[in-house]
MARVORO-605139 format. One line per field, with one value per atom (N, C-alpha, C, O): y, x, z; atom name. Coordinates in steps of 0.2 Angstrom, whole numbers, m for minus. Example, Ala and Ser with C-alpha at 12.3 -4.5 7.8 and 13.67 -1.06 7.14 Angstrom:
REM residues 2
north (m28:m22:m16:m17:m11:m5:0:6);
east (66:62:66:71:64:68:64:67);
up (39:39:39:42:35:36:39:40);
a (N:CA:C:O:N:CA:C:O);
END
This chain:
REM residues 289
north (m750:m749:m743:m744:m739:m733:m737:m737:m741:m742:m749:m751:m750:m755:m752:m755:m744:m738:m737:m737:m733:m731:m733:m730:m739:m743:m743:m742:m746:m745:m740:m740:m734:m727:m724:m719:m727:m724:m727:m724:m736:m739:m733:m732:m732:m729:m722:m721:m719:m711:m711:m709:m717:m716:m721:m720:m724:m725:m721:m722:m716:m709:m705:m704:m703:m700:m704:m701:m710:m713:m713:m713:m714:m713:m705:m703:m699:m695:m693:m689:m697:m695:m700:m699:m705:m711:m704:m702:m702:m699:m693:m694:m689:m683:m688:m687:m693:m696:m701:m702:m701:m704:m697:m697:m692:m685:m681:m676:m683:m678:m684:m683:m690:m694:m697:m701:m698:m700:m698:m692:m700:m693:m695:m701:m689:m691:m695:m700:m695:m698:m704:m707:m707:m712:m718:m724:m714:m718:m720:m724:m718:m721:m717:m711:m720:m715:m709:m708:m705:m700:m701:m701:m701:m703:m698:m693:m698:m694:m690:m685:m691:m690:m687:m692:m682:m679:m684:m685:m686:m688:m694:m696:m699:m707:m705:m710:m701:m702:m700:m703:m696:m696:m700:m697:m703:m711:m715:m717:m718:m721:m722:m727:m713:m712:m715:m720:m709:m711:m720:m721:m725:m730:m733:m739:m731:m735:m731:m734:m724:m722:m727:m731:m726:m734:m739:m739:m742:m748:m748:m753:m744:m744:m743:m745:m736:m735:m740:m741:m745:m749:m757:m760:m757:m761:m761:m765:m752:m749:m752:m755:m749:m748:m757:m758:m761:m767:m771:m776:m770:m772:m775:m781:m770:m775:m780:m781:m782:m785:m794:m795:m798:m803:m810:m815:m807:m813:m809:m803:m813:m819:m825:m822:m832:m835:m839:m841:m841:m846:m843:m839:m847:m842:m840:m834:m843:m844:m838:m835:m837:m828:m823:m819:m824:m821:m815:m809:m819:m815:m818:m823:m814:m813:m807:m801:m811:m806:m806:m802:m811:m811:m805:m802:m802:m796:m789:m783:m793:m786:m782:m782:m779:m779:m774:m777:m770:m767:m772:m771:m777:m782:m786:m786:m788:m792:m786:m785:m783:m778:m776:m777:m775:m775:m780:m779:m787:m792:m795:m799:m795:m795:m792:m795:m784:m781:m783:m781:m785:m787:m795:m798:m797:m803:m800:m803:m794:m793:m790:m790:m788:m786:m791:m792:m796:m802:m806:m809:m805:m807:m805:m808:m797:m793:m792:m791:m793:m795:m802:m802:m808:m814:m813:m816:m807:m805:m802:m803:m798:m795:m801:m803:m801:m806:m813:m815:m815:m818:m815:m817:m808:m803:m803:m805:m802:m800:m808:m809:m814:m819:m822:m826:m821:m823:m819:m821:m811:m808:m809:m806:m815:m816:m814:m813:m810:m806:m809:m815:m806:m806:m802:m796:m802:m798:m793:m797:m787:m785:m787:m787:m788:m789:m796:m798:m801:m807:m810:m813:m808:m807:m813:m815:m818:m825:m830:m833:m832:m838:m846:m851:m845:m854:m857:m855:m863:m869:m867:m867:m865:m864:m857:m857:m851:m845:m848:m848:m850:m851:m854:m855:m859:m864:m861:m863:m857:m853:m845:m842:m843:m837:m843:m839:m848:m848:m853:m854:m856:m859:m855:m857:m850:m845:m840:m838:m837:m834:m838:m837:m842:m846:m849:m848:m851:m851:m846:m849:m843:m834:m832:m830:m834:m833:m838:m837:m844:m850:m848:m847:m847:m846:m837:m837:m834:m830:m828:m822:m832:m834:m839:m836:m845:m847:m843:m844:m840:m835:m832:m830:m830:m827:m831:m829:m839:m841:m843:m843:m845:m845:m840:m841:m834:m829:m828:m827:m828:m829:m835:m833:m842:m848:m844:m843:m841:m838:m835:m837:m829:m827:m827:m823:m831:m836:m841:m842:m843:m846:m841:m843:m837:m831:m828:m827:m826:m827:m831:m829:m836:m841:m841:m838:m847:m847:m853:m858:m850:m856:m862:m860:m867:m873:m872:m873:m870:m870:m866:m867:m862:m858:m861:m858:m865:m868:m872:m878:m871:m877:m875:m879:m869:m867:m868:m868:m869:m871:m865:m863:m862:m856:m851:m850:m849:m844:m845:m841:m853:m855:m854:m849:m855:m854:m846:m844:m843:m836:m833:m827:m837:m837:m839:m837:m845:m847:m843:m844:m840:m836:m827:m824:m825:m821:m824:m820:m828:m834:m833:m827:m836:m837:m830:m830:m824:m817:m817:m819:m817:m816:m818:m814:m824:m825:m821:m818:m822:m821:m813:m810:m809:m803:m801:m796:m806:m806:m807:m803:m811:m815:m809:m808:m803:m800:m793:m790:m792:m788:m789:m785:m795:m798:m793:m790:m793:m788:m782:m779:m779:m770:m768:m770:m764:m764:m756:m754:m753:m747:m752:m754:m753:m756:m751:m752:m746:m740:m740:m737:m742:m745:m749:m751:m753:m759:m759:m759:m757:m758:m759:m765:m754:m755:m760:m763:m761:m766:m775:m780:m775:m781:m780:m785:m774:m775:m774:m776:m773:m776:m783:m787:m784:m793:m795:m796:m797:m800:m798:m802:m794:m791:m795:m799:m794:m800:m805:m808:m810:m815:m817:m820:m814:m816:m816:m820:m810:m808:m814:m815:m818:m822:m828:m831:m829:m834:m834:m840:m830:m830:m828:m830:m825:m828:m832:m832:m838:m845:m848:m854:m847:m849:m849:m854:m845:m846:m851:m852:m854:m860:m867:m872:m866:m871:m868:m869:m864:m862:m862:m865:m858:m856:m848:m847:m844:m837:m834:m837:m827:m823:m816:m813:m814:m807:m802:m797:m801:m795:m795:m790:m802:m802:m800:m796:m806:m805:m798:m797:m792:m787:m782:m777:m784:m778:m781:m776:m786:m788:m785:m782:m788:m785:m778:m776:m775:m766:m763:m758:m768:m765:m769:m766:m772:m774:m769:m767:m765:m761:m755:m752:m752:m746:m747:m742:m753:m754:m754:m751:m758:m760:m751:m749:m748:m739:m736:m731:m737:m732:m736:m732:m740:m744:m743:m743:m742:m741:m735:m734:m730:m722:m726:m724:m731:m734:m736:m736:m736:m738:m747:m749:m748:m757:m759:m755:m765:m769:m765:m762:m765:m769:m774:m775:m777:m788:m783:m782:m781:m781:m774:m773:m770:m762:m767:m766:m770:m770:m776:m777:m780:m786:m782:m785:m775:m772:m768:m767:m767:m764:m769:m767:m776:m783:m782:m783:m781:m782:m777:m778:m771:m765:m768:m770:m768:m770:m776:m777:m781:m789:m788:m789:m785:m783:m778:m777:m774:m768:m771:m770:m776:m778:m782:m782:m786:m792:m790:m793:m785:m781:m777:m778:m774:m772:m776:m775:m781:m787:m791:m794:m790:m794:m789:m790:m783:m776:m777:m783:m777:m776:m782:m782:m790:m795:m795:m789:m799:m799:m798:m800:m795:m794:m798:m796:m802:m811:m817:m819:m822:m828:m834:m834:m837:m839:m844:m846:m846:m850:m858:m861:m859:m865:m866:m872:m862:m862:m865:m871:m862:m861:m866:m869:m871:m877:m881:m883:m881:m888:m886:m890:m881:m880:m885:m887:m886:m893:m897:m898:m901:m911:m912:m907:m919:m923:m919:m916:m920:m922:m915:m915:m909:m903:m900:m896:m904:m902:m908:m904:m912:m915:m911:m908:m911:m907:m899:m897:m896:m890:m890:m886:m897:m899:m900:m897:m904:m906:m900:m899:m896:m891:m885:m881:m885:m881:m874:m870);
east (m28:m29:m23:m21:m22:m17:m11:m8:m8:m1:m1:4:m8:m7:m5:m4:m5:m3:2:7:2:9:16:20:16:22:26:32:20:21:25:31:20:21:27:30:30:37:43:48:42:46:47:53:41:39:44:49:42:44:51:56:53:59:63:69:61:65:65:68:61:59:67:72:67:71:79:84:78:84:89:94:81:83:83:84:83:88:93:97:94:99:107:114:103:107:110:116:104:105:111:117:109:116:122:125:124:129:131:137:129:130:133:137:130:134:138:141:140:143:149:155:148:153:157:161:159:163:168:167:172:178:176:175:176:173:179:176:183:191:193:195:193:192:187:189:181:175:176:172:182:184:178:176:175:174:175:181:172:178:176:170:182:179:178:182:172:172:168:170:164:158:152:149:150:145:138:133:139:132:131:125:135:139:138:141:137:139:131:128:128:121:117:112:117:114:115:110:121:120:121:122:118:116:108:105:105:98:97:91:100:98:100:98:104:105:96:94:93:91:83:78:83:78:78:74:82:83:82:80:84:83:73:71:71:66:60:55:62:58:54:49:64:64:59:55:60:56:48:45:46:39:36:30:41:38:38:35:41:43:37:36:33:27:22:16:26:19:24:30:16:18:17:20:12:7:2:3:m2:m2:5:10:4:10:9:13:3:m1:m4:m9:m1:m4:m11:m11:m16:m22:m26:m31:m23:m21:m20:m24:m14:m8:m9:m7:m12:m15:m22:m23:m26:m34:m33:m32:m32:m34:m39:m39:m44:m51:m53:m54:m52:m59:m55:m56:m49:m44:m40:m34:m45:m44:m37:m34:m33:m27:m23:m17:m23:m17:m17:m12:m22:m23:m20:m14:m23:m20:m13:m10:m10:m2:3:8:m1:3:1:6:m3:m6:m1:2:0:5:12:16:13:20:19:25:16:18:21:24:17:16:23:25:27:35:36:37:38:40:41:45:34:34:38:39:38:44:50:53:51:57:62:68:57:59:60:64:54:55:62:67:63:70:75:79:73:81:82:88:76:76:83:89:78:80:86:89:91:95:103:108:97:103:101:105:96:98:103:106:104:112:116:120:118:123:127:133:123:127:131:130:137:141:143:143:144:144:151:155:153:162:166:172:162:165:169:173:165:170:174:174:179:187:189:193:187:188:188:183:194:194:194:195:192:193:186:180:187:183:176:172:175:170:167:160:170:165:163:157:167:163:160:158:159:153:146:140:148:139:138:133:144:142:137:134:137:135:127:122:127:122:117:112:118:116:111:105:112:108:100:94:103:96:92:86:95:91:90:86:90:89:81:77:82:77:73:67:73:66:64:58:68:66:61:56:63:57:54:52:54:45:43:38:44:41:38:33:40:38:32:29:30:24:18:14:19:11:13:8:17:20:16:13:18:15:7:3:4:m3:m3:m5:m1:m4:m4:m9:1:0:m5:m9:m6:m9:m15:m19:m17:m27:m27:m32:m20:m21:m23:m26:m21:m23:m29:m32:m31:m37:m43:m49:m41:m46:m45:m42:m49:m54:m48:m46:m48:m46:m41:m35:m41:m36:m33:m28:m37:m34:m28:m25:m26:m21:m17:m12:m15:m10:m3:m4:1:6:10:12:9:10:19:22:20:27:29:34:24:26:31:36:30:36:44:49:43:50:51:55:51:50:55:61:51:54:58:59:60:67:73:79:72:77:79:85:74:73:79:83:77:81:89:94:88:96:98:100:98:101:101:103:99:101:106:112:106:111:118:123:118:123:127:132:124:125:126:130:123:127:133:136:134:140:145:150:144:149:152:158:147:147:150:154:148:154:159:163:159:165:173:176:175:178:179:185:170:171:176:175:181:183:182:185:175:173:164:159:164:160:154:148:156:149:144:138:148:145:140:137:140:134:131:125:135:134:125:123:121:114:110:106:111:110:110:106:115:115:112:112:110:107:100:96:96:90:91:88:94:94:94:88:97:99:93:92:89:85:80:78:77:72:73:68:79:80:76:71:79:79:69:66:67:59:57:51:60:51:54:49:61:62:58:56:57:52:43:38:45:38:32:26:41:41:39:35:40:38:32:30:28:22:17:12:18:17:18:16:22:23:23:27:18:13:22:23:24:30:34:40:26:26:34:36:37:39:37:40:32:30:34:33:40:40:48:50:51:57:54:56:48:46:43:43:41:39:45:44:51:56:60:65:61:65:61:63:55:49:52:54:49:50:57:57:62:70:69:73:67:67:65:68:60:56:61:62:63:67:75:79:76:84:82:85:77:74:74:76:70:69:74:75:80:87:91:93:92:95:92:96:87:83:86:86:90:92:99:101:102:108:104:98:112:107:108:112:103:101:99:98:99:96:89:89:84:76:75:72:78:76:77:73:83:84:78:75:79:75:66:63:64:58:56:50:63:61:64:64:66:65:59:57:56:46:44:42:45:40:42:37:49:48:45:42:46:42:36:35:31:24:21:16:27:26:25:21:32:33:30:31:27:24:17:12:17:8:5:0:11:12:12:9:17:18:11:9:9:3:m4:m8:m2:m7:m7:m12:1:0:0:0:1:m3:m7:m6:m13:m22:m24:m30:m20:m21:m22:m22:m23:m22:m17:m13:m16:m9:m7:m3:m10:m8:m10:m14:m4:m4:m11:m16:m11:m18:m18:m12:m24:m25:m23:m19:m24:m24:m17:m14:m14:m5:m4:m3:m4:m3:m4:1:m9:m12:m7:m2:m8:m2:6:10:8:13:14:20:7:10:8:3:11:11:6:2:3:m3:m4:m9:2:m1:0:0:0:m1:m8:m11:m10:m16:m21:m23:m23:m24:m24:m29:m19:m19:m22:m25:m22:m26:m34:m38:m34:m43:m46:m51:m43:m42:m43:m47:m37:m38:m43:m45:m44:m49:m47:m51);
up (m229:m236:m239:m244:m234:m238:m239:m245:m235:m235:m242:m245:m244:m250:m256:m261:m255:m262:m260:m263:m251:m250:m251:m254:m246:m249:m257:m259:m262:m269:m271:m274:m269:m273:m270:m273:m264:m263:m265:m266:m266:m272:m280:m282:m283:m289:m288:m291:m284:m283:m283:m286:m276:m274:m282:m282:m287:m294:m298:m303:m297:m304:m299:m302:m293:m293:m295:m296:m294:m293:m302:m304:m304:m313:m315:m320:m308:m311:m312:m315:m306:m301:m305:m305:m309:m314:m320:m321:m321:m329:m324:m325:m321:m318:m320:m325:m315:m314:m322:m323:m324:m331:m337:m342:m335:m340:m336:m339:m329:m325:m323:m324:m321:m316:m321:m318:m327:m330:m333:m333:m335:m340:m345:m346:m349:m358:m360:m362:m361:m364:m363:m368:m356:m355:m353:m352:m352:m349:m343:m341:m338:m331:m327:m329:m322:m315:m313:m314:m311:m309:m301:m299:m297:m291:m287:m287:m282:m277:m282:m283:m285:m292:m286:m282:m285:m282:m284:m281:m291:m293:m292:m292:m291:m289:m280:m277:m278:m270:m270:m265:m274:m270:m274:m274:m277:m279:m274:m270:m274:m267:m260:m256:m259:m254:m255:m252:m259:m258:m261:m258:m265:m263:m258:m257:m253:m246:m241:m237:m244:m238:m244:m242:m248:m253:m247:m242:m246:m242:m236:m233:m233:m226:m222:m217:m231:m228:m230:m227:m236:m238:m229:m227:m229:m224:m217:m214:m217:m210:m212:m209:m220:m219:m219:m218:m221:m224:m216:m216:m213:m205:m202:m201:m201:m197:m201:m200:m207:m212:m208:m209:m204:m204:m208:m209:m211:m215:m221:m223:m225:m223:m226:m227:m227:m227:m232:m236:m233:m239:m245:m245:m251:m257:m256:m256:m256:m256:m253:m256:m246:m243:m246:m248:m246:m249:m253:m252:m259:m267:m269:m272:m266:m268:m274:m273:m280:m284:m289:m294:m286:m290:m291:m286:m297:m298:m296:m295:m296:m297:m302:m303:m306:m311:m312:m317:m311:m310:m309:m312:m305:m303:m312:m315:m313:m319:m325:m326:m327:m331:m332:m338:m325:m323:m326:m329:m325:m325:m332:m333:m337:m343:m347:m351:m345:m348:m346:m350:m342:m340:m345:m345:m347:m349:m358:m361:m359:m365:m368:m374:m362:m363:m363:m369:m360:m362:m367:m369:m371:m377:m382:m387:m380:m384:m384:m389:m378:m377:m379:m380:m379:m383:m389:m392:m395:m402:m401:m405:m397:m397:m397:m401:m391:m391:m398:m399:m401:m408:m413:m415:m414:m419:m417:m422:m412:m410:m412:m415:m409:m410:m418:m421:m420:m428:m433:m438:m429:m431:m431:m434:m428:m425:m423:m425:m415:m409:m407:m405:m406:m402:m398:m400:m390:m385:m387:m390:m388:m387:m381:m382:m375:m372:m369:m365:m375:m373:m376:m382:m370:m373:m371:m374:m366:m364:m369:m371:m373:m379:m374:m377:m367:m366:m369:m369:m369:m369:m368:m372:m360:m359:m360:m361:m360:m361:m369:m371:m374:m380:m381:m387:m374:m377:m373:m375:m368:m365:m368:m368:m371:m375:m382:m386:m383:m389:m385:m388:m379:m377:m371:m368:m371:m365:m369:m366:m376:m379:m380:m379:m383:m386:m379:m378:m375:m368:m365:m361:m364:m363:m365:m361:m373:m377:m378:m380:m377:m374:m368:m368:m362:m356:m357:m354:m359:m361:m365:m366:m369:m373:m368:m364:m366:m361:m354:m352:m351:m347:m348:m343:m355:m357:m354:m350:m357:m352:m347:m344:m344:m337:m332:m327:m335:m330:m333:m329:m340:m338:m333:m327:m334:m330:m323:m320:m320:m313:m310:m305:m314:m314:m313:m309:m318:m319:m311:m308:m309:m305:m297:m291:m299:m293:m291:m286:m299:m298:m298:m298:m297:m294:m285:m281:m283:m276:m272:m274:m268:m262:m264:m266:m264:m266:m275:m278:m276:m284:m286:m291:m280:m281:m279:m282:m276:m273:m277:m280:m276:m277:m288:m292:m289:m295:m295:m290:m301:m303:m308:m309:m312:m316:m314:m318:m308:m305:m305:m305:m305:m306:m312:m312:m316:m324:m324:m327:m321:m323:m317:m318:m311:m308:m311:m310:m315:m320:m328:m331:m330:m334:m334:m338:m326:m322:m320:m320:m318:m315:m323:m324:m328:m335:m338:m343:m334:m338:m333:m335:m326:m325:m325:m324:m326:m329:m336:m335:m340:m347:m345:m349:m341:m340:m336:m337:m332:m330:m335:m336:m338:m343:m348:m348:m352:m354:m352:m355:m344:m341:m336:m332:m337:m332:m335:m331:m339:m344:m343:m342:m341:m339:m334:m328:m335:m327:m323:m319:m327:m325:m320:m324:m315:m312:m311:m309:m312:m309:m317:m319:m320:m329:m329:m334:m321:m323:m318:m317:m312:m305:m303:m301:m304:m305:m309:m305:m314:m318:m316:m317:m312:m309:m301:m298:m298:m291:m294:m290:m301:m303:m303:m299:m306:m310:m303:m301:m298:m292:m288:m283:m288:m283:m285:m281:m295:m296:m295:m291:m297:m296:m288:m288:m282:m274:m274:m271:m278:m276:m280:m280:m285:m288:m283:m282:m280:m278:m270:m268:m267:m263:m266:m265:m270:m273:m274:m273:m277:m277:m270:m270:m266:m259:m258:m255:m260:m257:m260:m257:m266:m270:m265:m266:m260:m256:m250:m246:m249:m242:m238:m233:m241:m234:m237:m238:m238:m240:m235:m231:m236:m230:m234:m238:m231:m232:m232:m236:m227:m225:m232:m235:m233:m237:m245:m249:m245:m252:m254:m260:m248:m251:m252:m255:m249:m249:m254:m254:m257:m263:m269:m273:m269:m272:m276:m282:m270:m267:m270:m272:m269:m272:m281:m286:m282:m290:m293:m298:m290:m295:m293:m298:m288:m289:m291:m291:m293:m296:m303:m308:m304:m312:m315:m320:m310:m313:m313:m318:m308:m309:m315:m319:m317:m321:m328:m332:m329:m337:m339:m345:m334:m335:m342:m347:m339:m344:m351:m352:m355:m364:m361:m357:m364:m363:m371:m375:m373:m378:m376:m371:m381:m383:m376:m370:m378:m374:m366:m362:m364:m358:m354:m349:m359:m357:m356:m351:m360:m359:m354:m352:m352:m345:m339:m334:m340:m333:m332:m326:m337:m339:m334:m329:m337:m335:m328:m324:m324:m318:m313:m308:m316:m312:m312:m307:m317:m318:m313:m310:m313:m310:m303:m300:m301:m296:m291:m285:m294:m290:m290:m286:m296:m292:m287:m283:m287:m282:m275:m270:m275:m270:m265:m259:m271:m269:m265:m261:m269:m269:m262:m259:m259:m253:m248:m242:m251:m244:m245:m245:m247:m248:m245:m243:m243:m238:m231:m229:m227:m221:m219:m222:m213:m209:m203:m199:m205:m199:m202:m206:m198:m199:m198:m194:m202:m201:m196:m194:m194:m188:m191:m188:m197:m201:m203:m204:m204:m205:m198:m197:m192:m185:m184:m181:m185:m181:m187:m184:m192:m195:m192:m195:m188:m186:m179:m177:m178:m171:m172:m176:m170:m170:m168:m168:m166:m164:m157:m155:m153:m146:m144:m138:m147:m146:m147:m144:m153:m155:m148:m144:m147:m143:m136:m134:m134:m126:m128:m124:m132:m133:m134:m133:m138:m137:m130:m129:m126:m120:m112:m107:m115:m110:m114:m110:m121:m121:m122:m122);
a (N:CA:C:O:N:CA:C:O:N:CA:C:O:N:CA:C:O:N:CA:C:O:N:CA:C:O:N:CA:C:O:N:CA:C:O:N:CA:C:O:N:CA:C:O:N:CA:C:O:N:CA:C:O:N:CA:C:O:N:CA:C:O:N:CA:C:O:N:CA:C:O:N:CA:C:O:N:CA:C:O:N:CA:C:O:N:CA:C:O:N:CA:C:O:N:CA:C:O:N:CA:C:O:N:CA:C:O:N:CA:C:O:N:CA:C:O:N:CA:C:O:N:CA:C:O:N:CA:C:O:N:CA:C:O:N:CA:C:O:N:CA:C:O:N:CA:C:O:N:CA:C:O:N:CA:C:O:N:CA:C:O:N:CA:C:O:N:CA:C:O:N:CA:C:O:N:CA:C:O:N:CA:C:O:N:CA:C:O:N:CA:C:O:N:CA:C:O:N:CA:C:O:N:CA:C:O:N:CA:C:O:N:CA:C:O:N:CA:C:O:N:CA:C:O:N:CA:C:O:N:CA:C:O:N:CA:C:O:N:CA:C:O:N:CA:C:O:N:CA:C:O:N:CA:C:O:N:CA:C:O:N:CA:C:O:N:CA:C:O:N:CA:C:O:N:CA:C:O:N:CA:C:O:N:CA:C:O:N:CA:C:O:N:CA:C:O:N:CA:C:O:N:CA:C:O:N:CA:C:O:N:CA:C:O:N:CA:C:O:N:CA:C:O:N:CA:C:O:N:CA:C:O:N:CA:C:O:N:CA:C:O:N:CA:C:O:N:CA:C:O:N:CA:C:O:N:CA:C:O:N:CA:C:O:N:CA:C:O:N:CA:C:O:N:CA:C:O:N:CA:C:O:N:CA:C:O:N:CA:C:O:N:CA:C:O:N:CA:C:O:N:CA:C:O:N:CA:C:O:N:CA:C:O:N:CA:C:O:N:CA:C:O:N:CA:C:O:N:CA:C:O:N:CA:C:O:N:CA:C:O:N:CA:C:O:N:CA:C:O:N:CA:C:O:N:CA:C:O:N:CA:C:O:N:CA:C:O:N:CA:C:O:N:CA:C:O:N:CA:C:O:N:CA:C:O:N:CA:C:O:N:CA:C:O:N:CA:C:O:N:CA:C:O:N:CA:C:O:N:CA:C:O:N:CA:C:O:N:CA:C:O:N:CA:C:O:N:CA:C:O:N:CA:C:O:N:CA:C:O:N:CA:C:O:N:CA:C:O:N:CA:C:O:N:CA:C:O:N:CA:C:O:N:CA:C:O:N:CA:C:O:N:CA:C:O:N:CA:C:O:N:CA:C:O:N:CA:C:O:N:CA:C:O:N:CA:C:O:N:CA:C:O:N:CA:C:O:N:CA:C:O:N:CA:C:O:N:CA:C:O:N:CA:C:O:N:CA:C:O:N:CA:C:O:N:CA:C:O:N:CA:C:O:N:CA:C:O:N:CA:C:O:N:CA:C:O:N:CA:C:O:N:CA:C:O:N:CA:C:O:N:CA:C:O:N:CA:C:O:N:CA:C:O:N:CA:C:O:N:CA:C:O:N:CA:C:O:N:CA:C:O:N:CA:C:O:N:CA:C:O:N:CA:C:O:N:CA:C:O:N:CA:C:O:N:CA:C:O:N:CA:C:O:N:CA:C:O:N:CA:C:O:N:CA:C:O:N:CA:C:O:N:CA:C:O:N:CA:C:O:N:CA:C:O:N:CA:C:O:N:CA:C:O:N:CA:C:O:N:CA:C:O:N:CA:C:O:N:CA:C:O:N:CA:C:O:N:CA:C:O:N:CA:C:O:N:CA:C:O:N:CA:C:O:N:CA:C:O:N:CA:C:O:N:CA:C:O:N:CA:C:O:N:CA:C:O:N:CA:C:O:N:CA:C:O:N:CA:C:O:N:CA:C:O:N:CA:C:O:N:CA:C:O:N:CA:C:O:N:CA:C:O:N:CA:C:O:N:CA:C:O:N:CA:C:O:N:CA:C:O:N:CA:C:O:N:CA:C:O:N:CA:C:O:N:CA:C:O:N:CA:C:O:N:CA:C:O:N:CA:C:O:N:CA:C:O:N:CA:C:O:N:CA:C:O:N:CA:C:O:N:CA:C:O:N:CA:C:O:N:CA:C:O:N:CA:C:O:N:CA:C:O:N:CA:C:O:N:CA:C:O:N:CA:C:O:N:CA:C:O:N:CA:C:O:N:CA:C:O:N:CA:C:O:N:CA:C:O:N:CA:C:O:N:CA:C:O:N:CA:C:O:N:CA:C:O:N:CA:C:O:N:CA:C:O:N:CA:C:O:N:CA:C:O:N:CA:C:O:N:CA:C:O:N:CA:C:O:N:CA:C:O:N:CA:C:O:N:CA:C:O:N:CA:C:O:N:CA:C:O:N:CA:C:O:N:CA:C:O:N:CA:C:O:N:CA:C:O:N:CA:C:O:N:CA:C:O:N:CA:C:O:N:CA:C:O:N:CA:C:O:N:CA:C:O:N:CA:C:O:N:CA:C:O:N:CA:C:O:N:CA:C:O:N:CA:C:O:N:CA:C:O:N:CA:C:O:N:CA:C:O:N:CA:C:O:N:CA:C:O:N:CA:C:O:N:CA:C:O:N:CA:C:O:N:CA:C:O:N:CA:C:O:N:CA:C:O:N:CA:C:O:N:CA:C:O:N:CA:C:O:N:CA:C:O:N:CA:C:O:N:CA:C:O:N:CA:C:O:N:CA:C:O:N:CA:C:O:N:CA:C:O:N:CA:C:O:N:CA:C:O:N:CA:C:O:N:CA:C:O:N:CA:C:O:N:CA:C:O:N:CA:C:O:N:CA:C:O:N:CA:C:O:N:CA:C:O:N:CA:C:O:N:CA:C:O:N:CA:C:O:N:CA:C:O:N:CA:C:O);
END
């Protein structure tokens, strides 16, 4: 039971400090004149420091979690009322952040940064936005449907396609942020910003895994675990509305999920194990008894 909070709250702690560690680095590591780096930046060398010792130690703590493997496992979140809550309000950022991203493309934004006139950057600067913003208003009940699905019993959890939804949803920011600072040639300007995006992306994508009963606990809890302290160091940057409140949504999503498969069993079930052999294994095991 401790390690269903501990784990969490050292993701939480180790991003509170990592977002101060952003904000030093952001008023000390730059040159005011030309916004370049300044290298050998005292505040840029312990950031990432401490997010290498983030990762290292996430990896340690999540190490012996083997199981469980099948959603149905997995995430018992009948009657958990803080997992619900969590993820309630994480949908409710999404919503927000689709009114944003609205608001933002009936302005008719344009990034400054794309400086690319071919064919193709202005046909996805102009087709990347609007699906951006369908894919998250769709998300909104996507992640309730998950969610109700979680909290139900036994077979009914099973086999959910919502999560894809908002892998796609994350895949299509990422892009369109690339595109955006592909341009930058100051990298420590974004650098964090895309190890959230990428981190999410990988955690719903194993997420997504356990919808099709081939969970991996110990990846999905430390991609999880890194979403949520990249998503905290990175909020220290100025972001849009749409993007500051879909790093909310991932901290919240993600730290409950997380949670949710610490508070499970911590082995594989017998019933996974058994459809792991063929006939004539299960057979000679009846046999020999």
């Amino acid at each position: 039971m401790k390690k269903t909070w501990l784990i969490p709250a050292f993701a939480l702690l180790g991003g509170a400090v990592g977002f101060g560690l952003r904000k030093w680095q952001l008023s000390t590591g730059f040159e005011p004149d030309t916004g370049l780096a300044i290298p050998g930046s005292p505040a840029a060398t312990a950031l990432l420091v401490w997010s290498a010792v983030m990762l290292v130690g996430l990896i340690a703590l999540c190490w012996d979690r083997k199981g469980p493997r099948m959603c149905e496992n997995a995430f018992q979140a009948k009657g958990n009322t803080l997992f619900l809550t969590a993820c309630v309000m994480g949908a409710f950022l999404l919503l927000i952040s689709a009114a944003a991203e609205a608001v933002t493309l009936s302005a008719g934004y344009q990034g400054v940064l794309y400086t690319n006139n071919s064919r193709i950057s202005q046909f996805t600067s102009k087709f990347l936005p609007p699906l951006r913003l369908a894919l998250c208003a769709g998300g909104v009940p996507c992640t309730l449907l998950w969610v109700r699905q979680l909290s139900q019993e036994g077979e009914k959890r099973r086999e959910s396609l919502a999560l894809l939804e908002l892998c796609l949803l994350f895949c299509f920011w990422l892009i369109s942020d690339y595109q955006i600072r592909a341009a930058d040639p100051v990298i420590m300007d974004y650098l964090y910003e895309v190890f959230a995006i990428v981190a999410a992306v990988m955690a719903f994508y194993y997420l997504a895994g356990y919808s099709f009963q081939v969970g991996k606990p110990r990846r999905t809890l430390v991609l999880c675990l890194l979403a949520v302290y990249f998503s905290m160091v990175t909020l220290a940057d100025g972001h849009e509305l749409s993007d500051t409140v879909r790093f909310g949504f991932v901290v919240l999503f993600m730290t409950g999920h997380a949670a949710l498969i610490l508070s499970g069993p911590n082995e594989i079930e017998p019933e996974a194990l058994k459809s792991e052999e063929g006939p004539d294994e299960e057979k000679e095991a009846e046999e020999n008894a």
